[in-house]
N, C-alpha and C positions, 0 to 999 in steps of 0.2 A: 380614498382610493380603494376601489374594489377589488379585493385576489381572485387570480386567477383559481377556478376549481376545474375538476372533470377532467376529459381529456385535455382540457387546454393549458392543464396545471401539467399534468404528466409530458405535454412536450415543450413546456417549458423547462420541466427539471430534467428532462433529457439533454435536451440545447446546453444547459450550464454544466449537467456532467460533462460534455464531450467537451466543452469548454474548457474547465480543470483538467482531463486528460490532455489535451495539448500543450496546456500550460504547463502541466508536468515534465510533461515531452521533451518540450524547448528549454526548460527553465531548471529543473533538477535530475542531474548529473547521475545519482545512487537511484532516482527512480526510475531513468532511462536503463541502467544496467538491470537493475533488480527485473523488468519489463521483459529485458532479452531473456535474462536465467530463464521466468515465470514459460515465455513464449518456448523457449527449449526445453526446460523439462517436463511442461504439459507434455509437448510433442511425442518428449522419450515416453513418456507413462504410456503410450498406446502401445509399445513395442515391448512390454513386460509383461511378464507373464501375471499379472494380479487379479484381483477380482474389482468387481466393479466399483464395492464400494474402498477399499483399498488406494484405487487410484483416483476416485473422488479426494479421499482422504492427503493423498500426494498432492494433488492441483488444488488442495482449496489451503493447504499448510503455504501454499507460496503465493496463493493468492492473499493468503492473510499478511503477509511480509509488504506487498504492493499497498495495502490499509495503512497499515501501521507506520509506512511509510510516507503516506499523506499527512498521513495524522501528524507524524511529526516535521515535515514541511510547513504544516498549516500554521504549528505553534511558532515555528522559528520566523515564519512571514508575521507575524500577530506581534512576535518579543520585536523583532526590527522593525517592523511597522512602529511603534510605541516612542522604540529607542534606540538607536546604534552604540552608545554610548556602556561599556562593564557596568553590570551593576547583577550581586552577587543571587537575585531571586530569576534575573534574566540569562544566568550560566544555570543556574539550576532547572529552568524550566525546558533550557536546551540539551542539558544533560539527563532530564528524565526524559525524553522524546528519544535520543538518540538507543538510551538504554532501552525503552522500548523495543527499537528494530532491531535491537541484538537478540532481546528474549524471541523474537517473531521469527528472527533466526535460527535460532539453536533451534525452538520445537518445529520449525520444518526440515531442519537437518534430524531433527532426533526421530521425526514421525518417516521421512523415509529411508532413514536403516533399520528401523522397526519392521518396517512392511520389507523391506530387502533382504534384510538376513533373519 
């Protein structure tokens, strides 16, 4: 089978992103909220008084929360994919994903009371 290259690769891997965003959409509850936060407090950042890169710095700490957030959807679809069933390497790999979106949290809480106060 031949891959797709060029631009025919790039609207393919466009199609499958928008793809996963919907899927997201519909199917995960934390990254539907986390999507509103993101969409709200991009919003706010235009109305502060910051500098540019500043509020770059604000929108991409919460864009990195929406990542990290995947990231750890993706593993918990991979562990239930495999197995439904306890098994202690399958709570571990759910419990480092989830720790993940908590650190992705706290440093976009932390990066904008930085830039705030």
């Amino acid at each position: 089978m031949e891959k797709n290259t060029g631009i025919k690769r790039l609207l393919y891997a466009t199609l499958y992103s928008w793809k996963g965003f919907q899927s997201a959409i519909v199917n995960e509850s934390a990254f539907r909220q986390e999507f509103v936060l993101f969409i709200g407090l991009a919003t706010f950042s235009f109305f502060l008084d910051v500098t540019g890169i500043e509020r770059l710095a604000m929108i991409s700490s919460v864009a990195f929360i929406l990542i990290v957030e995947l990231l750890n959807s993706a593993i918990e679809a991979i562990v239930d994919r495999i197995s439904t069933e306890h098994h202690k390497l399958s709570g571990r790999a759910k419990d480092y994903g989830s720790l993940a979106v908590l650190i992705s949290l706290l440093v976009a809480v932390a990066t904008w009371l930085v830039i705030l106060f």
